[in-house]
PDB file of N, H, CA, C and O in Angstrom:
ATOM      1  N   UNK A   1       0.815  -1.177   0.000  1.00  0.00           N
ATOM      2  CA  UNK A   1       0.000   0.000   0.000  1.00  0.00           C
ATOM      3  C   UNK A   1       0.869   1.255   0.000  1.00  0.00           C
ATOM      4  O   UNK A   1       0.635   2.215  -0.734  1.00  0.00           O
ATOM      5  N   UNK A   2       1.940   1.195   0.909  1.00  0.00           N
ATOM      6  H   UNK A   2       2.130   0.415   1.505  1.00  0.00           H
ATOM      7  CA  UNK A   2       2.662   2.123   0.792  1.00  0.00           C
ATOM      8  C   UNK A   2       3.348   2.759  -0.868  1.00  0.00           C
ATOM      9  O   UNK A   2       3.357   3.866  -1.408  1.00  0.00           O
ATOM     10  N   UNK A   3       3.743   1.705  -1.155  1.00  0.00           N
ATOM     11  H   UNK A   3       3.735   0.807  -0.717  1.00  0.00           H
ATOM     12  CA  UNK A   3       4.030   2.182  -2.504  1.00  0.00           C
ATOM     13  C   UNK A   3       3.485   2.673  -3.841  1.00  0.00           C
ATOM     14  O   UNK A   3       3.921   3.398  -4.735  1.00  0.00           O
ATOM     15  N   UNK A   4       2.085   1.825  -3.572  1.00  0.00           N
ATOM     16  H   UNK A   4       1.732   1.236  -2.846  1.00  0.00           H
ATOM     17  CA  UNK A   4       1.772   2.639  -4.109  1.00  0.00           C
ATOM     18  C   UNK A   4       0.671   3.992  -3.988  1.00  0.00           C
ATOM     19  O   UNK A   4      -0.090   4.547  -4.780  1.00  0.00           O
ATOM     20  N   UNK A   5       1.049   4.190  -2.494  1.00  0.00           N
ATOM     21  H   UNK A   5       1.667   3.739  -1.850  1.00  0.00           H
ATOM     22  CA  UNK A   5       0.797   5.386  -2.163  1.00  0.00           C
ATOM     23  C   UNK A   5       1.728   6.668  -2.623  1.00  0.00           C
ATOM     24  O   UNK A   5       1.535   7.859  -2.378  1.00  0.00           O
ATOM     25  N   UNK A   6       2.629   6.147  -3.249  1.00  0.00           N
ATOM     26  H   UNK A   6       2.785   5.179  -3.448  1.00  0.00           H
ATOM     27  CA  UNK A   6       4.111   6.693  -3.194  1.00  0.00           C
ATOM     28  C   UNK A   6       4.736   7.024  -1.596  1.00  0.00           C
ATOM     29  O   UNK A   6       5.295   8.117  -1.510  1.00  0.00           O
ATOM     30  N   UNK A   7       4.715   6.600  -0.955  1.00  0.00           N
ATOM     31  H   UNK A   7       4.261   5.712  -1.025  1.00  0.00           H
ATOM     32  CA  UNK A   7       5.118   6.753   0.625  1.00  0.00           C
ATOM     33  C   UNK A   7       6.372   5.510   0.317  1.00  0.00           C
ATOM     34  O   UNK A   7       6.471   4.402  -0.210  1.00  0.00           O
ATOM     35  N   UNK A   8       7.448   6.805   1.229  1.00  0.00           N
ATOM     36  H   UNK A   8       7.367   7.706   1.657  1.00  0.00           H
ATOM     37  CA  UNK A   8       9.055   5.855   1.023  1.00  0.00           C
ATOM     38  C   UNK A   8       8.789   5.078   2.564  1.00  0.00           C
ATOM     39  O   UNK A   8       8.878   3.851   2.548  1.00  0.00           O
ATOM     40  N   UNK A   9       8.509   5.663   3.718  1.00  0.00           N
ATOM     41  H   UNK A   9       8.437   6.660   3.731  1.00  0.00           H
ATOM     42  CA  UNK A   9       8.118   5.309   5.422  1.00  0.00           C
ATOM     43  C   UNK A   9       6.959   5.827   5.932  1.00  0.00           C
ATOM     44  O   UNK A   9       6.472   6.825   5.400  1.00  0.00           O
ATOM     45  N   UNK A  10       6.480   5.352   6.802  1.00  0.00           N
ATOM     46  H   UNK A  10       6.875   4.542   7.233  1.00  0.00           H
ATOM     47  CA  UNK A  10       5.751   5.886   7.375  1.00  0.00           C
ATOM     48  C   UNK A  10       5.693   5.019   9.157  1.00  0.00           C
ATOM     49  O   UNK A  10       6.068   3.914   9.549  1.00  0.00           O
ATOM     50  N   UNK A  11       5.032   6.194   9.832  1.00  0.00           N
ATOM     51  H   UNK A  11       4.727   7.092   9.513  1.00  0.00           H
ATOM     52  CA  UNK A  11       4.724   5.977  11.443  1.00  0.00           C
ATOM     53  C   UNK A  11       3.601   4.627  11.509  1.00  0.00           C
ATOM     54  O   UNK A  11       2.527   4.661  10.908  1.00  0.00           O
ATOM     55  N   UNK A  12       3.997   3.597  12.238  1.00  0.00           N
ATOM     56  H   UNK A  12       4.869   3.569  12.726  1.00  0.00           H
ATOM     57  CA  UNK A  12       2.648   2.509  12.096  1.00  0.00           C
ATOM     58  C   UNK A  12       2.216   2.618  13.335  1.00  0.00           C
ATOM     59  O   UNK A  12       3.110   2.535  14.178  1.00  0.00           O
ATOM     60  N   UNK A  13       1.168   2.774  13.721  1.00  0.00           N
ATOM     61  H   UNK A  13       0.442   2.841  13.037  1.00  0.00           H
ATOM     62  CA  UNK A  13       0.585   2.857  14.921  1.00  0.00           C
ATOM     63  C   UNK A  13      -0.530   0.867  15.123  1.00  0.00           C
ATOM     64  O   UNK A  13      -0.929   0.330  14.089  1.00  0.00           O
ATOM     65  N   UNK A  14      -0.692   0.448  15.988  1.00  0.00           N
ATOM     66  H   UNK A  14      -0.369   0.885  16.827  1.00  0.00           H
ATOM     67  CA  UNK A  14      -1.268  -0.628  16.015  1.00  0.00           C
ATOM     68  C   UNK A  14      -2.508  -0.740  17.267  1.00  0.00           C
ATOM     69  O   UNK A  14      -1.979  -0.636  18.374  1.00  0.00           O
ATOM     70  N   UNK A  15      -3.487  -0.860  17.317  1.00  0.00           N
ATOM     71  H   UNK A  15      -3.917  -0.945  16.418  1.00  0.00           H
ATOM     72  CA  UNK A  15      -3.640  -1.242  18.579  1.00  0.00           C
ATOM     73  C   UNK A  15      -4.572  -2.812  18.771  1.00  0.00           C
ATOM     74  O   UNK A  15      -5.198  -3.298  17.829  1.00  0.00           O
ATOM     75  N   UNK A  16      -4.531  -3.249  19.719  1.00  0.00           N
ATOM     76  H   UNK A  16      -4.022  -2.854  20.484  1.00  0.00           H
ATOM     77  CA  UNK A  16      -5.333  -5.093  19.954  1.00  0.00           C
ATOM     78  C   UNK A  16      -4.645  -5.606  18.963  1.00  0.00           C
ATOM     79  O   UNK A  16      -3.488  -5.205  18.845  1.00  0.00           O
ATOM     80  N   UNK A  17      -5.219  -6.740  17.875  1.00  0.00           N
ATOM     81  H   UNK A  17      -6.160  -7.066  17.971  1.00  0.00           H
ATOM     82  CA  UNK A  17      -4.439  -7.490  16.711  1.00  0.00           C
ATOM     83  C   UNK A  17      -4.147  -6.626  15.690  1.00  0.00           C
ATOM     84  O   UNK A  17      -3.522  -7.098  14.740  1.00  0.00           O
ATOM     85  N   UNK A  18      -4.480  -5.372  15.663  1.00  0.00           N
ATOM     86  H   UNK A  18      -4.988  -4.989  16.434  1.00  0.00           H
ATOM     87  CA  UNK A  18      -3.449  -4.311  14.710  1.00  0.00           C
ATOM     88  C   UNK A  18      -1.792  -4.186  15.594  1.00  0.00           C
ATOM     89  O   UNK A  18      -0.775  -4.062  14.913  1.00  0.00           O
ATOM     90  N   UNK A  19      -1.728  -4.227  16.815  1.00  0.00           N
ATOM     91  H   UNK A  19      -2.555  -4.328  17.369  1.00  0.00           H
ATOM     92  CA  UNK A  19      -1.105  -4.221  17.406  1.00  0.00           C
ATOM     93  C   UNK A  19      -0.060  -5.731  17.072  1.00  0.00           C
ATOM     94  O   UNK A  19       0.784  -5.845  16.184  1.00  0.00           O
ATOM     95  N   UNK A  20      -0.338  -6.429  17.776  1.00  0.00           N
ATOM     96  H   UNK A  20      -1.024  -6.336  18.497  1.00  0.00           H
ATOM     97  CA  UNK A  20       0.168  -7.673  17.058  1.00  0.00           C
ATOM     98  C   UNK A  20       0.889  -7.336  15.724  1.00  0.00           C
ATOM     99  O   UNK A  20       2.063  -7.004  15.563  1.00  0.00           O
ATOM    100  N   UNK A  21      -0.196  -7.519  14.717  1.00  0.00           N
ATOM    101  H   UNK A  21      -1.150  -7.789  14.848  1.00  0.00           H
ATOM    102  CA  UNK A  21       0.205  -7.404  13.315  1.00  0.00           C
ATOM    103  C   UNK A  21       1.542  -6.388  12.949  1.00  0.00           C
ATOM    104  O   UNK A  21       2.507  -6.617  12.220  1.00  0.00           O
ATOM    105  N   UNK A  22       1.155  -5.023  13.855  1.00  0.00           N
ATOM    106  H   UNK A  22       0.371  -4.837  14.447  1.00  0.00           H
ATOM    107  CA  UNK A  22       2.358  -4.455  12.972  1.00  0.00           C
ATOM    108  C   UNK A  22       4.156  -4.839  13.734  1.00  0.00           C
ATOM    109  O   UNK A  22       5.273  -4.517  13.330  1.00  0.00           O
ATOM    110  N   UNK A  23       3.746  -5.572  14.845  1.00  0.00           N
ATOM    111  H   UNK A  23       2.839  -5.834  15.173  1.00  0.00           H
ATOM    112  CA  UNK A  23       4.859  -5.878  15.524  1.00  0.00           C
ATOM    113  C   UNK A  23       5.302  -6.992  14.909  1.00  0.00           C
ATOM    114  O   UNK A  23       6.518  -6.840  14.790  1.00  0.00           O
ATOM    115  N   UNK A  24       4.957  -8.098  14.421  1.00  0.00           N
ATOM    116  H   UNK A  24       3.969  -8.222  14.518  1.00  0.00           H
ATOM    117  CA  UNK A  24       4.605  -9.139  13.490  1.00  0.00           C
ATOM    118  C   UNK A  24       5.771  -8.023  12.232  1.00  0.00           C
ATOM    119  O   UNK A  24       6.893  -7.565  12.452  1.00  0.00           O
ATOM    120  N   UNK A  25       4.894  -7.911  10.968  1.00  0.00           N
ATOM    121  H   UNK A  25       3.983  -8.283  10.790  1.00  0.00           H
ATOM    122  CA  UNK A  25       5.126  -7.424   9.986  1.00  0.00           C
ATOM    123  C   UNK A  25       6.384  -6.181   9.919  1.00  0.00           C
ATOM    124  O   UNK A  25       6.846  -5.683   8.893  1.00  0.00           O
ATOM    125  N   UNK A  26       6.653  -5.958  10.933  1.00  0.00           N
ATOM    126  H   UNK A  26       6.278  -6.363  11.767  1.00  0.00           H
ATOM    127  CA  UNK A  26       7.861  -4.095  10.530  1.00  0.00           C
ATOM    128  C   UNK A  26       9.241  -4.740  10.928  1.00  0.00           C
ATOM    129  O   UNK A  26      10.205  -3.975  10.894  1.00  0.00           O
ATOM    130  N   UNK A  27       9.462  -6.038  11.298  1.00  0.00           N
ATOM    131  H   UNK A  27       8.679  -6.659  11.325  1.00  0.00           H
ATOM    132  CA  UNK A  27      10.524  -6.351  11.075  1.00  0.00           C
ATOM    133  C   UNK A  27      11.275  -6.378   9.360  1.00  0.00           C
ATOM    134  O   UNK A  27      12.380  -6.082   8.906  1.00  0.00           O
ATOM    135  N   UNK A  28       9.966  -6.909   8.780  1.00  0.00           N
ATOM    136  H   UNK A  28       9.068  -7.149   9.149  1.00  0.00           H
ATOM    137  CA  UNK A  28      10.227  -8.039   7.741  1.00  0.00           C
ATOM    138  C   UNK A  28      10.839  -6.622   6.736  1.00  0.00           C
ATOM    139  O   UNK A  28      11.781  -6.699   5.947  1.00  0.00           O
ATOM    140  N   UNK A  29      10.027  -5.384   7.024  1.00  0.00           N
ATOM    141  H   UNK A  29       9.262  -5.321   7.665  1.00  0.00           H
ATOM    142  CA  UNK A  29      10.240  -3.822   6.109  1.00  0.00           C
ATOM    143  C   UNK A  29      10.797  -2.695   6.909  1.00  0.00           C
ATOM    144  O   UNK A  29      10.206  -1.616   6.954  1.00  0.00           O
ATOM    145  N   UNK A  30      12.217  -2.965   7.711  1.00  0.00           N
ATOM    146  H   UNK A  30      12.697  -3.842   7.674  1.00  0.00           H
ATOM    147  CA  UNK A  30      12.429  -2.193   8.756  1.00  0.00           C
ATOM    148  C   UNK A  30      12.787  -0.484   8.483  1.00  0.00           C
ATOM    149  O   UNK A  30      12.848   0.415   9.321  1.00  0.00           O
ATOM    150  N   UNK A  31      13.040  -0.407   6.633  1.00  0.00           N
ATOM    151  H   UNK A  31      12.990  -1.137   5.952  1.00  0.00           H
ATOM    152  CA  UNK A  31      13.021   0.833   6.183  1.00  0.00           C
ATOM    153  C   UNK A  31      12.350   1.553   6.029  1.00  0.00           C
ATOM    154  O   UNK A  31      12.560   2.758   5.895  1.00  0.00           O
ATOM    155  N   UNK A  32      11.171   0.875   6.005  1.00  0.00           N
ATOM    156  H   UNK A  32      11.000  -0.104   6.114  1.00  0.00           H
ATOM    157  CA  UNK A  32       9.618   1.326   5.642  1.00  0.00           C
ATOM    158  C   UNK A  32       8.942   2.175   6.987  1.00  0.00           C
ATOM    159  O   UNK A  32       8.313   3.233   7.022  1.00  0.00           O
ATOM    160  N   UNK A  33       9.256   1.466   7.797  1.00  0.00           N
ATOM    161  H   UNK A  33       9.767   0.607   7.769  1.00  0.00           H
ATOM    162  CA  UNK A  33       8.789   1.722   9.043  1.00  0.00           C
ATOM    163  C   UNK A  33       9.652   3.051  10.234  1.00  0.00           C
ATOM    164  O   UNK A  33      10.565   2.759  11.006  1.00  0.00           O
ATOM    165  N   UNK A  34       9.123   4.289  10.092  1.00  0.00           N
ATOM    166  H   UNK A  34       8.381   4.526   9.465  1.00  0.00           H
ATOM    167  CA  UNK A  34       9.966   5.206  10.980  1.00  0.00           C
ATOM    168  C   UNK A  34       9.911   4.832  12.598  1.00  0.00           C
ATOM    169  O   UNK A  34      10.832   4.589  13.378  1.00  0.00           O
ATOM    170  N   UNK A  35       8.107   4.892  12.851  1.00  0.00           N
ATOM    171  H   UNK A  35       7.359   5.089  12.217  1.00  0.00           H
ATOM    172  CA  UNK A  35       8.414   4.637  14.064  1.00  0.00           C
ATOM    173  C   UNK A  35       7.467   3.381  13.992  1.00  0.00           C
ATOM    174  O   UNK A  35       7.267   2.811  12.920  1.00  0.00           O
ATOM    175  N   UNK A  36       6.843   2.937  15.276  1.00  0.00           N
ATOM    176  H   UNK A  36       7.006   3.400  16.147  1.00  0.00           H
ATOM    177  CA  UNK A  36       5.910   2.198  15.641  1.00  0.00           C
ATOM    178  C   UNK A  36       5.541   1.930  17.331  1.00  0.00           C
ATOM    179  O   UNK A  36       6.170   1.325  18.199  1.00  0.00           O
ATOM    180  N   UNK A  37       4.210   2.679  17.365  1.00  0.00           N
ATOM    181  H   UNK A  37       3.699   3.170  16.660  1.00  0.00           H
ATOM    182  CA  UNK A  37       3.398   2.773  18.391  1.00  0.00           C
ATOM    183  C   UNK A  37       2.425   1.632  18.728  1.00  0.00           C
ATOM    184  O   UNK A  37       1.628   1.344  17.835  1.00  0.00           O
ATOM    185  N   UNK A  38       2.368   0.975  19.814  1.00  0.00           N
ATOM    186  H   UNK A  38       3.015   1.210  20.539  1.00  0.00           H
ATOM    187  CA  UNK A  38       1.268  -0.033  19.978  1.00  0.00           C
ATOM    188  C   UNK A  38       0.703   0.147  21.179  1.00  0.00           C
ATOM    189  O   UNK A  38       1.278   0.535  22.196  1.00  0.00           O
ATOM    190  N   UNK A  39      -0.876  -0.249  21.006  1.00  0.00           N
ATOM    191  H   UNK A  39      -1.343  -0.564  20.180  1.00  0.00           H
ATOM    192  CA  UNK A  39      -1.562   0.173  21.995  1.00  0.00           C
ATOM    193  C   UNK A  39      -2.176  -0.847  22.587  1.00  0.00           C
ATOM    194  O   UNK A  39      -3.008  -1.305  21.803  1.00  0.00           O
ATOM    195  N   UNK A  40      -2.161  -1.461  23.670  1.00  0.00           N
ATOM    196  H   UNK A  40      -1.485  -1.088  24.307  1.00  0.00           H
ATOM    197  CA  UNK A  40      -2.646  -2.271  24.045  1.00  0.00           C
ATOM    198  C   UNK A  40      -2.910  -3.943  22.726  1.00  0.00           C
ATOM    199  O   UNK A  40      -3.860  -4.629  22.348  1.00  0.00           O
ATOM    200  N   UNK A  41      -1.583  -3.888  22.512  1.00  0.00           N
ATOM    201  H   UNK A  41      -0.812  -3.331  22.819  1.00  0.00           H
ATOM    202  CA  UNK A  41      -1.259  -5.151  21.640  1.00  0.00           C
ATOM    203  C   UNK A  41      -1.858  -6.420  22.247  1.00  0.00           C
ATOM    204  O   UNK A  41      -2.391  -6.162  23.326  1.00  0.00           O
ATOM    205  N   UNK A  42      -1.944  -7.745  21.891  1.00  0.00           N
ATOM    206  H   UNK A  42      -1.511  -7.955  21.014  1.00  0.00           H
ATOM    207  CA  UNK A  42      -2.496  -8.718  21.764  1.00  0.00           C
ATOM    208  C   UNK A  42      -1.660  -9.982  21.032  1.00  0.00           C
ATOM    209  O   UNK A  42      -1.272  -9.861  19.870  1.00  0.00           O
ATOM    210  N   UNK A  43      -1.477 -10.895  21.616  1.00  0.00           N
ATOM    211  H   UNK A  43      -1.792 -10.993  22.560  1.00  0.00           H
ATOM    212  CA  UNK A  43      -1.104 -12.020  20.796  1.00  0.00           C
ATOM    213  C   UNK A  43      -1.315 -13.550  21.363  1.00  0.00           C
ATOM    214  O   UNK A  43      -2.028 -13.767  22.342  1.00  0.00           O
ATOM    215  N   UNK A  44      -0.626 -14.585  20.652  1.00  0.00           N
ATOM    216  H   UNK A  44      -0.046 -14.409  19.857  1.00  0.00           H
ATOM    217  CA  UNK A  44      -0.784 -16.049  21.848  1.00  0.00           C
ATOM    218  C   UNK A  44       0.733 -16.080  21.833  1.00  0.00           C
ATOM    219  O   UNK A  44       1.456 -15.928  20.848  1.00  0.00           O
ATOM    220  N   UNK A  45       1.037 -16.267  22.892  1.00  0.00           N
ATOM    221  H   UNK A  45       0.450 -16.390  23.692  1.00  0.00           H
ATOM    222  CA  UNK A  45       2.449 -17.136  23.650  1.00  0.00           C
ATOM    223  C   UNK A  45       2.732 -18.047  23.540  1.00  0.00           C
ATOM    224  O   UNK A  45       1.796 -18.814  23.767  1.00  0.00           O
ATOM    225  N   UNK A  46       3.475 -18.452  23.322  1.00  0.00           N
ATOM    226  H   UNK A  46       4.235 -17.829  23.137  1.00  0.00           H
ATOM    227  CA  UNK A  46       4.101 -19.846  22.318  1.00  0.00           C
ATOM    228  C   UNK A  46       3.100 -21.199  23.274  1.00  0.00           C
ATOM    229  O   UNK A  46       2.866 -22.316  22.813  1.00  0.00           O
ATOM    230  N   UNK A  47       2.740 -20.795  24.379  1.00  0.00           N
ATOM    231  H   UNK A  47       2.931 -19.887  24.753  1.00  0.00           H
ATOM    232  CA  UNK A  47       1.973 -21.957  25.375  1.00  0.00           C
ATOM    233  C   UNK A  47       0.448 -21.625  24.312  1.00  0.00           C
ATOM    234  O   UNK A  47      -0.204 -22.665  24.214  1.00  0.00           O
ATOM    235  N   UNK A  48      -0.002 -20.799  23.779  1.00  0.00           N
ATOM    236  H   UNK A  48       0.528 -19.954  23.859  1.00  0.00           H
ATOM    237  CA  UNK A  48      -1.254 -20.651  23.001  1.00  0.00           C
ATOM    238  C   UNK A  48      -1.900 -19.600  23.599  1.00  0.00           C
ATOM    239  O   UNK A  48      -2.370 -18.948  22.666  1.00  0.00           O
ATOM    240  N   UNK A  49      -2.188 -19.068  24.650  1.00  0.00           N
ATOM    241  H   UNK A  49      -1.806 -19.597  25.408  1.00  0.00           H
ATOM    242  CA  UNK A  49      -2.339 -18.712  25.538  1.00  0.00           C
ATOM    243  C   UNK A  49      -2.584 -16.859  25.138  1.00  0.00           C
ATOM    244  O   UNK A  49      -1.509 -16.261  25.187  1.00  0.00           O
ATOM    245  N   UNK A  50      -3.601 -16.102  24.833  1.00  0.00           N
ATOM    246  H   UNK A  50      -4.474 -16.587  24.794  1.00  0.00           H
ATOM    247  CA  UNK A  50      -3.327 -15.021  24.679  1.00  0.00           C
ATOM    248  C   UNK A  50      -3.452 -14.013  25.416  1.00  0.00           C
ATOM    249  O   UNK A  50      -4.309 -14.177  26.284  1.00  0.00           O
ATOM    250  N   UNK A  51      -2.727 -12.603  25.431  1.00  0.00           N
ATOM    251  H   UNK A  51      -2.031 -12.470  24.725  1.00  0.00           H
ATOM    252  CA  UNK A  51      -2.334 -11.677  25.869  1.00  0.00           C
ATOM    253  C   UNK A  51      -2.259 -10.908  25.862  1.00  0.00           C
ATOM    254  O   UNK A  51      -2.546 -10.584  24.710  1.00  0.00           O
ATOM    255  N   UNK A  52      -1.861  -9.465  26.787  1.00  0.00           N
ATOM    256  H   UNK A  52      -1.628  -9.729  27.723  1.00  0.00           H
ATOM    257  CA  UNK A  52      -1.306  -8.081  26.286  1.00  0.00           C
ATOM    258  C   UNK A  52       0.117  -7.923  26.970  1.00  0.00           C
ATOM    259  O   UNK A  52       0.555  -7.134  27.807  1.00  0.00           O
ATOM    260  N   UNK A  53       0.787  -9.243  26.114  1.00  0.00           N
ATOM    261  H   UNK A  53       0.431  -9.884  25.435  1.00  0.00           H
ATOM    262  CA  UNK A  53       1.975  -9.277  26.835  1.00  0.00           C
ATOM    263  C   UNK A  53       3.467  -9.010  25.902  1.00  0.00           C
ATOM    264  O   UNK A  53       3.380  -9.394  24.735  1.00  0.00           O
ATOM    265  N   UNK A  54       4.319  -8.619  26.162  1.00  0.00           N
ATOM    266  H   UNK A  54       4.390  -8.308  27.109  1.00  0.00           H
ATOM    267  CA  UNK A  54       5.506  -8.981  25.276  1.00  0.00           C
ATOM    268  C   UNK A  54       5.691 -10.532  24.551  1.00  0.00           C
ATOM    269  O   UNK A  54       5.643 -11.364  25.457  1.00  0.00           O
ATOM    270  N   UNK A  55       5.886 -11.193  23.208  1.00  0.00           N
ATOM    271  H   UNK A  55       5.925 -10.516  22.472  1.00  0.00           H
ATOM    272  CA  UNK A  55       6.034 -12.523  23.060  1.00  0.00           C
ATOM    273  C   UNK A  55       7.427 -12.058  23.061  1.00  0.00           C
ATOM    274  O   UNK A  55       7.717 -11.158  22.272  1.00  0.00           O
ATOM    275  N   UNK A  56       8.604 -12.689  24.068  1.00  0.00           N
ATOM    276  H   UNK A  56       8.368 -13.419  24.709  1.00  0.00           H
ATOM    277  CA  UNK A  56      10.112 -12.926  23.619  1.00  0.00           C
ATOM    278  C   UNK A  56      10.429 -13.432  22.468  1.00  0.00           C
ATOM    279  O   UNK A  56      11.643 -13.257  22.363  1.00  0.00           O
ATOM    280  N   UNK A  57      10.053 -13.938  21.580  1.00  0.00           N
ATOM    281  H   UNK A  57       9.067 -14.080  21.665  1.00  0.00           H
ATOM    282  CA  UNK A  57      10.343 -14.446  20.291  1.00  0.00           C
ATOM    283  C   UNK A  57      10.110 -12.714  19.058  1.00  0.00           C
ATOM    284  O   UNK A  57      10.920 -12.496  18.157  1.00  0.00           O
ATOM    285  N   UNK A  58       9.055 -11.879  19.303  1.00  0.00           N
ATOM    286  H   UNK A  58       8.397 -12.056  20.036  1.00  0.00           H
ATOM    287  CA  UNK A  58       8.687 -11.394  18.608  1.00  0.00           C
ATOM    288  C   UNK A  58       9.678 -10.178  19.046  1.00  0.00           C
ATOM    289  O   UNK A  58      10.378  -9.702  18.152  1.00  0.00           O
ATOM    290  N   UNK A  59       9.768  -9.738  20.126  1.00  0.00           N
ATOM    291  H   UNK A  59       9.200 -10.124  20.853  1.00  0.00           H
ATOM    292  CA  UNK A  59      10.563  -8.785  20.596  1.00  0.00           C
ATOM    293  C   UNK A  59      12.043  -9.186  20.298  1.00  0.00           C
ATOM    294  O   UNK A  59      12.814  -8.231  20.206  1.00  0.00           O
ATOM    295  N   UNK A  60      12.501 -10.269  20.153  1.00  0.00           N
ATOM    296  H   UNK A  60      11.874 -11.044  20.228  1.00  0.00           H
ATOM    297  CA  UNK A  60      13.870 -10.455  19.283  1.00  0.00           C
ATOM    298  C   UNK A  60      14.119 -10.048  18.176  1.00  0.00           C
ATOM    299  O   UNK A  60      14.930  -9.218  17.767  1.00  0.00           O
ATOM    300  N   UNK A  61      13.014 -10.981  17.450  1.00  0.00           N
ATOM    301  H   UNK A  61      12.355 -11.656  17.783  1.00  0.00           H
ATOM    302  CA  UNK A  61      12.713 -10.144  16.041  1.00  0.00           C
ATOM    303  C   UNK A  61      12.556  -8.670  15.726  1.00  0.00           C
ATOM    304  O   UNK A  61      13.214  -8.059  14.884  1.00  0.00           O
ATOM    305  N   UNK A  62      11.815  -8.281  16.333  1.00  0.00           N
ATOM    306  H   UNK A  62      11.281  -8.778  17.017  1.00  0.00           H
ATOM    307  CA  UNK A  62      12.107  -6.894  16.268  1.00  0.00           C
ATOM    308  C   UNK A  62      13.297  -5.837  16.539  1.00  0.00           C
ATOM    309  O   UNK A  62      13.720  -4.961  15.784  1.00  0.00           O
ATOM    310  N   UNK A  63      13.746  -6.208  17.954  1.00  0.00           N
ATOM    311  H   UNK A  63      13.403  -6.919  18.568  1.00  0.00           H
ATOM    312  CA  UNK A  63      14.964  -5.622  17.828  1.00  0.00           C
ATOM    313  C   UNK A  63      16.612  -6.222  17.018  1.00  0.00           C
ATOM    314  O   UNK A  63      17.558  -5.451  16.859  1.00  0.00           O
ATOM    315  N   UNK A  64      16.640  -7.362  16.694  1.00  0.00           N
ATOM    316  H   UNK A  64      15.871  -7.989  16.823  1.00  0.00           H
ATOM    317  CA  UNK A  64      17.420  -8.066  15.772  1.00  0.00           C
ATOM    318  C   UNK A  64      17.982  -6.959  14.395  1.00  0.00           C
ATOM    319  O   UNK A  64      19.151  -6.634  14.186  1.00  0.00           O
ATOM    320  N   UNK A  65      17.069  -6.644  13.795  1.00  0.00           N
ATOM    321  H   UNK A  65      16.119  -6.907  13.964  1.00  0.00           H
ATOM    322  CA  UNK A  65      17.499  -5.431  12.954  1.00  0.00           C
ATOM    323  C   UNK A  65      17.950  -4.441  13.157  1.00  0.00           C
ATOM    324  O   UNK A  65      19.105  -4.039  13.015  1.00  0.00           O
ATOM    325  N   UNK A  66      16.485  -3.660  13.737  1.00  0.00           N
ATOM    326  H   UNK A  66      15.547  -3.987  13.852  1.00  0.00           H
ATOM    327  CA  UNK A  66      16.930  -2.551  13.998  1.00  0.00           C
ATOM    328  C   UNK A  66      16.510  -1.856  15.119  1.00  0.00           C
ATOM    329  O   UNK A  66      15.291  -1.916  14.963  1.00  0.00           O
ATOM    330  N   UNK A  67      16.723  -1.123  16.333  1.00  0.00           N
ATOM    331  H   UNK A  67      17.714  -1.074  16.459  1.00  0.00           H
ATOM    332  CA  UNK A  67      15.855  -0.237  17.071  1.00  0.00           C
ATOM    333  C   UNK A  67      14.596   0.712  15.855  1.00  0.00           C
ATOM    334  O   UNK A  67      14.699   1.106  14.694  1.00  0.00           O
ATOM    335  N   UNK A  68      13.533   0.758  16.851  1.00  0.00           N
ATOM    336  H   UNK A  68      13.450   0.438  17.794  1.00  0.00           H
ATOM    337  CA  UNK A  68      12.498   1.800  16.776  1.00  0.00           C
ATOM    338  C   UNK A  68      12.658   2.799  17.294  1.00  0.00           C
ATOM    339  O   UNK A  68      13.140   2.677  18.420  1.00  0.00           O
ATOM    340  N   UNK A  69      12.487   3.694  17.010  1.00  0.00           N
ATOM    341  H   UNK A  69      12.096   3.794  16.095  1.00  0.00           H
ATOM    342  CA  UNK A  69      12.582   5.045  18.102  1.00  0.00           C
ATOM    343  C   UNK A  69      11.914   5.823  17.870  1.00  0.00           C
ATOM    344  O   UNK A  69      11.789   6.232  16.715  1.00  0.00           O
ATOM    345  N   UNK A  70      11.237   6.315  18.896  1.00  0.00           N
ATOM    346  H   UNK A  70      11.340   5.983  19.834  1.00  0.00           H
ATOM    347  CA  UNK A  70      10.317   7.590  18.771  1.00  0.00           C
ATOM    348  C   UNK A  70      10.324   8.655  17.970  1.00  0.00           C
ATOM    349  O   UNK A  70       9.463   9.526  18.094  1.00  0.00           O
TER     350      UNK A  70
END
């Protein structure tokens, strides 16, 4: 969408399974992505189990690339 929005980055804001999702997905486009805000995120924990919790697997991934920053 971005592209062909012509948008080079943009701010992703997420909240519940938007939340999830963009924590999920802004690894995979870490150029794309300036910042990213989540609001009361959501996911299941590798036990299945869901949450409004950090998943350690996903928070690796994310910081693995690159920091986010405000």
């Amino acid at each position: 969408m971005l592209t062909a929005l012509g948008v080079d980055s943009a701010a992703v804001c997420g909240h519940s399974y938007g939340g999830w999702l963009a924590l999920t997905r802004a690894p995979h486009a870490p150029a794309r992505v300036r910042q990213l805000a989540l609001e009361h995120p959501s996911w299941d924990d590798a036990e299945g189990r869901r949450g409004a919790r950090r998943s350690p697997k996903s928070r690796d991934r994310l910081t693995a690339g690159r920091a986010f920053t405000g």
